[in-house]
N, CA, C and O of each residue as an XYZ file, in Angstrom:
468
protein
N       9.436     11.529    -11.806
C       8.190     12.238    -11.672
C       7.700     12.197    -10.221
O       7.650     13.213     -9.529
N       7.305     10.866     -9.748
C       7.109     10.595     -8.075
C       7.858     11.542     -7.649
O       7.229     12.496     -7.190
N       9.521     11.664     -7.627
C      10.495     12.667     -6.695
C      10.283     13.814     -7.072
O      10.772     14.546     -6.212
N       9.861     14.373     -7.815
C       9.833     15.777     -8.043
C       8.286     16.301     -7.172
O       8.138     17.483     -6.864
N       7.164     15.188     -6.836
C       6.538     15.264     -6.332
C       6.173     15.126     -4.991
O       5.340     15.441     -4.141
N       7.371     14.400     -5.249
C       7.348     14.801     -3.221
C       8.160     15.382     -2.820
O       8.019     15.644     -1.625
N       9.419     15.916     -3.476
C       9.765     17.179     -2.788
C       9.167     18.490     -2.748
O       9.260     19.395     -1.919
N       8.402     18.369     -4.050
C       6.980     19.456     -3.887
C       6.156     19.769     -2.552
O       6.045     20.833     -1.943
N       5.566     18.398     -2.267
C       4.564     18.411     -1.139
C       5.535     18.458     -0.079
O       5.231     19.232      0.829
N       6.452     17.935      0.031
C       7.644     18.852      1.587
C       7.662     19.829      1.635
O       7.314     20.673      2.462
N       8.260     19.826      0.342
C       8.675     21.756      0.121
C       6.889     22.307      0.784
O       7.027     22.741      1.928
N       6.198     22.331      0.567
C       4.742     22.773      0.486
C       4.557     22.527      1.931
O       4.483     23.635      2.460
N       4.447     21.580      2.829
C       4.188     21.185      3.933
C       5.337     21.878      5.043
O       5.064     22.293      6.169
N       6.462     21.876      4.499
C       7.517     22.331      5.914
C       7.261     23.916      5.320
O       7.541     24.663      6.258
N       6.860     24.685      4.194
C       6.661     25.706      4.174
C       5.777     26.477      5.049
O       6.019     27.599      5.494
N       4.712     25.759      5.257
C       3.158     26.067      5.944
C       3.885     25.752      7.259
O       3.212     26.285      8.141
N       4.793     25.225      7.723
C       4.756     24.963      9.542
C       5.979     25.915      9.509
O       5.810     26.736     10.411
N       7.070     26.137      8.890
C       7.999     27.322      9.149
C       8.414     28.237      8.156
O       9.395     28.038      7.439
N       7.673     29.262      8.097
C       8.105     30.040      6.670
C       9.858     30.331      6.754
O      10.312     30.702      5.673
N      10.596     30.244      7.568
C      11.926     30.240      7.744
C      12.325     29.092      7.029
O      13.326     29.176      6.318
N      11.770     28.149      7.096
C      12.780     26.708      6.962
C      12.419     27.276      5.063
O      11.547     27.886      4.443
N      14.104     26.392      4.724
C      13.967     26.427      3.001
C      14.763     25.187      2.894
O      15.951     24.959      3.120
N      13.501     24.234      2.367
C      13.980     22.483      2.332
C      15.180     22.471      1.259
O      16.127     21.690      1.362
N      15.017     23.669     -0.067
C      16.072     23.435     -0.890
C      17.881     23.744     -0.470
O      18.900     23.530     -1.127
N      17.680     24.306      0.858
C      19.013     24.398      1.574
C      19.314     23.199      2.082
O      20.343     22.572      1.829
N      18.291     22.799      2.922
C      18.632     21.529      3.567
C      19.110     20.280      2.444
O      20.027     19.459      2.472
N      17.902     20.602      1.355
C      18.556     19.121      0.870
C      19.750     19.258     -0.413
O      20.007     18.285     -1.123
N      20.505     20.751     -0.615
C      21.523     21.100     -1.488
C      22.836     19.770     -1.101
O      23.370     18.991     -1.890
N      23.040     19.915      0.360
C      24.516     19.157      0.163
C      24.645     17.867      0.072
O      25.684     17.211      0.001
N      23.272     17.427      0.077
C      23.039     15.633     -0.078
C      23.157     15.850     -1.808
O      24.029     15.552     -2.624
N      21.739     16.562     -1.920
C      22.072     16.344     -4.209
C      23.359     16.765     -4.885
O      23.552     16.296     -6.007
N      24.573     17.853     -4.202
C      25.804     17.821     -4.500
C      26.670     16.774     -4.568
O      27.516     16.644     -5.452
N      26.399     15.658     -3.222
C      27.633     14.897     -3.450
C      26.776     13.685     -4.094
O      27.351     12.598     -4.151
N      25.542     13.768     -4.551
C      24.775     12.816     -5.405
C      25.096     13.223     -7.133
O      25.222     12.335     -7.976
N      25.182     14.488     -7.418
C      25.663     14.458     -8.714
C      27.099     14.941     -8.768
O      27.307     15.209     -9.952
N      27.911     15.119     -8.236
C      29.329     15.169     -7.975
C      29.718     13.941     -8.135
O      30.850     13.771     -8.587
N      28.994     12.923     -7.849
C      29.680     11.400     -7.832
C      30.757     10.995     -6.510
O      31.638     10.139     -6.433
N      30.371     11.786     -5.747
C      30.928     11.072     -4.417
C      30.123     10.306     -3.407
O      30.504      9.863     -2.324
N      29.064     10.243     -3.907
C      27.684      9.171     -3.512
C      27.626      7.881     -4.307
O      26.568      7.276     -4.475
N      28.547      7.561     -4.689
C      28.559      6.145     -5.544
C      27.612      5.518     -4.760
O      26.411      5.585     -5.022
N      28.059      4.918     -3.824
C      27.350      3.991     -2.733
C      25.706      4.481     -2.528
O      24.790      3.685     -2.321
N      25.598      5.500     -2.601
C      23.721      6.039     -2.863
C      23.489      5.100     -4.243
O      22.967      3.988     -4.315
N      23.911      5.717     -5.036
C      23.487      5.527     -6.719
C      23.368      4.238     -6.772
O      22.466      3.737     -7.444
N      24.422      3.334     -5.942
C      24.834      1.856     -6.431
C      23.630      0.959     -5.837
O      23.009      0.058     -6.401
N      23.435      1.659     -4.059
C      22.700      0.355     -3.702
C      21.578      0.436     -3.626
O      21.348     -0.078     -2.532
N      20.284      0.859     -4.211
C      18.915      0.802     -5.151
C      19.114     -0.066     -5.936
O      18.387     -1.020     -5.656
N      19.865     -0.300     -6.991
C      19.928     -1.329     -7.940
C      20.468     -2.846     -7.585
O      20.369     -3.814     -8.340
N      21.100     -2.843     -6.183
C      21.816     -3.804     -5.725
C      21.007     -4.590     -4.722
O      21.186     -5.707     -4.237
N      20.026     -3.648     -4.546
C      18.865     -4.186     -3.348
C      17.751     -4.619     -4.351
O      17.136     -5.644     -4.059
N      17.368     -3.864     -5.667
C      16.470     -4.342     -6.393
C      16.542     -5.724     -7.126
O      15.567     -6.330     -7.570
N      17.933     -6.154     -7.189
C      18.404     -7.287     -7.863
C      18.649     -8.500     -6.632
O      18.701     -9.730     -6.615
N      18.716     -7.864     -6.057
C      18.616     -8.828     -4.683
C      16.820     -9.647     -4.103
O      16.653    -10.721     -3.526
N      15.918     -8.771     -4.486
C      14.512     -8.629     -4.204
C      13.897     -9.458     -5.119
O      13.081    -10.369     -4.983
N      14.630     -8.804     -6.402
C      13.964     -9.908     -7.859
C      14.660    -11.079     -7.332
O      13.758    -11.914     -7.402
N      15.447    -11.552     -6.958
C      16.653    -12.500     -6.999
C      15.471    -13.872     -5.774
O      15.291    -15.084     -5.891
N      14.999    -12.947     -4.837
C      14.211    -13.894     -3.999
C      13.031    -13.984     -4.044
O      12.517    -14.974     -3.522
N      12.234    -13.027     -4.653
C      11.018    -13.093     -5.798
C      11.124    -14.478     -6.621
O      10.214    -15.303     -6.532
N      12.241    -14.705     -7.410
C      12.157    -15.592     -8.231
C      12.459    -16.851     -7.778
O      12.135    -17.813     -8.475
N      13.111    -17.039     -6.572
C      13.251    -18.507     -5.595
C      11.613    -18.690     -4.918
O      10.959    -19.732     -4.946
N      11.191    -17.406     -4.334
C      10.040    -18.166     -3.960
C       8.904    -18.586     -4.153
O       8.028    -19.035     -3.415
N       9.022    -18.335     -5.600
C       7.762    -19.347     -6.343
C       7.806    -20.513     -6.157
O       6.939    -21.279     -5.738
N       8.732    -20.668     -6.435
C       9.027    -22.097     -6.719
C       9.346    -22.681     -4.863
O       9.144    -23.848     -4.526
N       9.754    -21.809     -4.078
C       8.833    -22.412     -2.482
C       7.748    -22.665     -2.161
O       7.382    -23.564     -1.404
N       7.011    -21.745     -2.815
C       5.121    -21.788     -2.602
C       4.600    -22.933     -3.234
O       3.783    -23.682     -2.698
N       5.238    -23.137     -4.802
C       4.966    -24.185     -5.169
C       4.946    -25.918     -4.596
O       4.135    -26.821     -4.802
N       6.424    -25.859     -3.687
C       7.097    -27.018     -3.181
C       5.906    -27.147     -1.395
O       5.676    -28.156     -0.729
N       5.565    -26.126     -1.230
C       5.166    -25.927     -0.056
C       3.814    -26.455     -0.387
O       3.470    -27.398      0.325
N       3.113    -26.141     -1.135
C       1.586    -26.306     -1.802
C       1.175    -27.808     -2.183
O       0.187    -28.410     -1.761
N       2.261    -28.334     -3.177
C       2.505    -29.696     -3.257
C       2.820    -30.796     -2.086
O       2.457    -31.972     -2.063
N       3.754    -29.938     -0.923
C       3.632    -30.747      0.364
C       2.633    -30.763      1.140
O       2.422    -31.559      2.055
N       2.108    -30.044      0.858
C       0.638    -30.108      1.528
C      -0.535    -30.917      1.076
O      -1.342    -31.508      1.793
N      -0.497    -30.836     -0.443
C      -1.720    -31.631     -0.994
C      -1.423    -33.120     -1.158
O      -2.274    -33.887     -1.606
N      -0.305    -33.484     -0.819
C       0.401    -34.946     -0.116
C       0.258    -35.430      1.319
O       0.287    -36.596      1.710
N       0.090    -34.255      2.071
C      -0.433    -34.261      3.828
C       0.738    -34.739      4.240
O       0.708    -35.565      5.152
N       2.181    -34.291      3.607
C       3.156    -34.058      4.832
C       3.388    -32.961      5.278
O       4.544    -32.843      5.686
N       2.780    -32.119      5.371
C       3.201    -30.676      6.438
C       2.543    -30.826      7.724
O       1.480    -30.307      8.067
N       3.291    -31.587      8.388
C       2.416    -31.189      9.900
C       2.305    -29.828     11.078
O       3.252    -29.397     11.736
N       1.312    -29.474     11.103
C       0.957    -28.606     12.084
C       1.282    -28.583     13.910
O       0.243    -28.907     14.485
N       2.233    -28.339     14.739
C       1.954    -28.573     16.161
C       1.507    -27.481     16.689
O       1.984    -26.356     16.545
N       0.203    -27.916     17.567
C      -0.488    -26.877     18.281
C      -0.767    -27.262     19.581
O      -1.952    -27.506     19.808
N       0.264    -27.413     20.774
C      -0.213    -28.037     21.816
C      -1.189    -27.393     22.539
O      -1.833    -28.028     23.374
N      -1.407    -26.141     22.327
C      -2.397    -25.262     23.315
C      -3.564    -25.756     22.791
O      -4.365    -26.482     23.380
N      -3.672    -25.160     21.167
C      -5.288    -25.801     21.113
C      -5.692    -27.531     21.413
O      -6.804    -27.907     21.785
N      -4.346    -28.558     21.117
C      -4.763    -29.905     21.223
C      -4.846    -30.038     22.665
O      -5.320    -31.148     22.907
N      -4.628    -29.483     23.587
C      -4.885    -29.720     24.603
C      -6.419    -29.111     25.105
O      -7.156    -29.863     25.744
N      -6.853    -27.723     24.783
C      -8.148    -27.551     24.662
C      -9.136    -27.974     23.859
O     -10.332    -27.933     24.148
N      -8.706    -28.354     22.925
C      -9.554    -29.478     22.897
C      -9.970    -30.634     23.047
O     -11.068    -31.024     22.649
N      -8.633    -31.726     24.000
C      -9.198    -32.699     24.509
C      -9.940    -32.227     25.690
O     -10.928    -32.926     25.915
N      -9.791    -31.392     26.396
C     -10.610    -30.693     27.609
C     -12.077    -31.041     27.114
O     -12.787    -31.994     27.434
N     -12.347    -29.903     26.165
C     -13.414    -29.879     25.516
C     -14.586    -31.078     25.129
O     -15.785    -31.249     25.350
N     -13.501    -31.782     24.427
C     -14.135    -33.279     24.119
C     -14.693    -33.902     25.638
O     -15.756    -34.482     25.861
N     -13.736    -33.612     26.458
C     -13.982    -34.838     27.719
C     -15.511    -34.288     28.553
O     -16.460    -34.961     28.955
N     -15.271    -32.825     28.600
C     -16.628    -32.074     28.988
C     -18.013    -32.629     28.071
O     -19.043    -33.149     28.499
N     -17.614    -32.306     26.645
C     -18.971    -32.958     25.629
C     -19.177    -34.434     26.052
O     -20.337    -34.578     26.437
N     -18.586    -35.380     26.105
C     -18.952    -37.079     26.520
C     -19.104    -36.854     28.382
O     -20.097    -37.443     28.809
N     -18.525    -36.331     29.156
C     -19.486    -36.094     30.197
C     -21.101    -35.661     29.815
O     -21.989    -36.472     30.076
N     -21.333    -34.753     29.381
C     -22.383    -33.907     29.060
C     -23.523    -34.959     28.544
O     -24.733    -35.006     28.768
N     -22.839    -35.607     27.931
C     -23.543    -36.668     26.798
C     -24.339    -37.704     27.573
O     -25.536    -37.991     27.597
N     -23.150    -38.213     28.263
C     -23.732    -39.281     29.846
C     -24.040    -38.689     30.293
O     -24.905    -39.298     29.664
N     -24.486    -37.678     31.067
C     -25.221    -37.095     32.131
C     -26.359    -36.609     31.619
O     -27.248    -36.186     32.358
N     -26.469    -36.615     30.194
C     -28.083    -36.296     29.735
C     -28.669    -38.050     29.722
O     -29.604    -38.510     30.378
N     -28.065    -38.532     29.073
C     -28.734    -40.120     28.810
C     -28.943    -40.851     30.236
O     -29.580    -41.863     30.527
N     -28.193    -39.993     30.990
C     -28.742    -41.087     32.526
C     -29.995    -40.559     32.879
O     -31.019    -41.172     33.181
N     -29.762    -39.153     32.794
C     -30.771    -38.433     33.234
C     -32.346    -38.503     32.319
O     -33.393    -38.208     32.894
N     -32.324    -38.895     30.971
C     -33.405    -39.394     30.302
C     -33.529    -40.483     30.430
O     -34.652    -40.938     30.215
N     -32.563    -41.300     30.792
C     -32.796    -42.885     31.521
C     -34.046    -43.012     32.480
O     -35.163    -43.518     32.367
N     -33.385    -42.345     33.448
C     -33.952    -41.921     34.502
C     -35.545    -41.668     34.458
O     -36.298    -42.381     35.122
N     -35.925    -40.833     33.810
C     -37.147    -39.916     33.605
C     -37.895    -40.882     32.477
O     -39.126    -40.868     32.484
N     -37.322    -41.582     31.670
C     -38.062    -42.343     30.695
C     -38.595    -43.848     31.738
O     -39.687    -44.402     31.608
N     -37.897    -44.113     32.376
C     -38.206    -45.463     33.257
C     -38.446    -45.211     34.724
O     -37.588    -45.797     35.385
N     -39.287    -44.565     35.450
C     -39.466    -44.121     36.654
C     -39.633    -45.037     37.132
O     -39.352    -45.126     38.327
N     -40.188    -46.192     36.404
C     -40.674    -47.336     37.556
C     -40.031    -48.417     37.544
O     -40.621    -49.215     38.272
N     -38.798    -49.023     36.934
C     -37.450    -49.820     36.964
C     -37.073    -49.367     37.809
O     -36.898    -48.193     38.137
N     -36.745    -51.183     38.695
C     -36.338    -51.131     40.022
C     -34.689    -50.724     39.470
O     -34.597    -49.552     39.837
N     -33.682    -50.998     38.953
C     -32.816    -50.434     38.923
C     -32.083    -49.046     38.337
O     -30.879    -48.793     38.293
N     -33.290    -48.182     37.876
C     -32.792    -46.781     37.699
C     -33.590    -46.246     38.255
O     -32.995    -45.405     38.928
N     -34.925    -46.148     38.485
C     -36.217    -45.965     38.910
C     -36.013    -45.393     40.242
O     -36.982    -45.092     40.940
């Protein structure tokens, strides 16, 4: 049903851009050697790719599963050197930041201590 429908809307679409072109010429000598049976290899490998697809469909459940379970155990480790490195940056800027406010309210809270004062 789908194929009959989209050779419709080709047929329909290459009609409107070349009233010359006739898609049922073009696509005669492909559907000849498709029902002639000298297209084995057409016919065969749809079903050989579909059984192949189910075939790793059905292994990778059971990955997601194994993968899901390694995780909720906390052995899957993550390496991210870019972000672990921006963020020790980060960190070292925030504990600067941190001391340089507390000296500075040091400072301003005790004006008259001879040693910050």
């Amino acid at each position: 049903m789908l194929l009959i429908r989209t050779i419709s809307l080709i047929s329909g679409v290459t009609s409107v851009l070349n009233r010359d072109f006739n898609m049922w010429d073009a696509v005669d000598p492909f559907a000849r050697t498709v029902l002639s049976g000298g297209a084995g290899e057409v016919v065969r490998e749809p079903p050989t790719r579909a059984l192949a697809y189910l075939n790793t469909m059905a292994r990778l459940s059971g990955r997601v599963d194994d993968l899901v379970s390694r995780i909720d155990r906390g052995q899957v480790a993550v390496r991210t050197p870019d972000v672990d490195r921006r963020l020790r940056a980060i960190e070292r800027g925030i504990g600067r930041a941190v001391f340089a406010s507390m000296l500075f309210a040091g400072v301003l809270l005790r004006p008259t201590d001879q040693v910050l004062g």
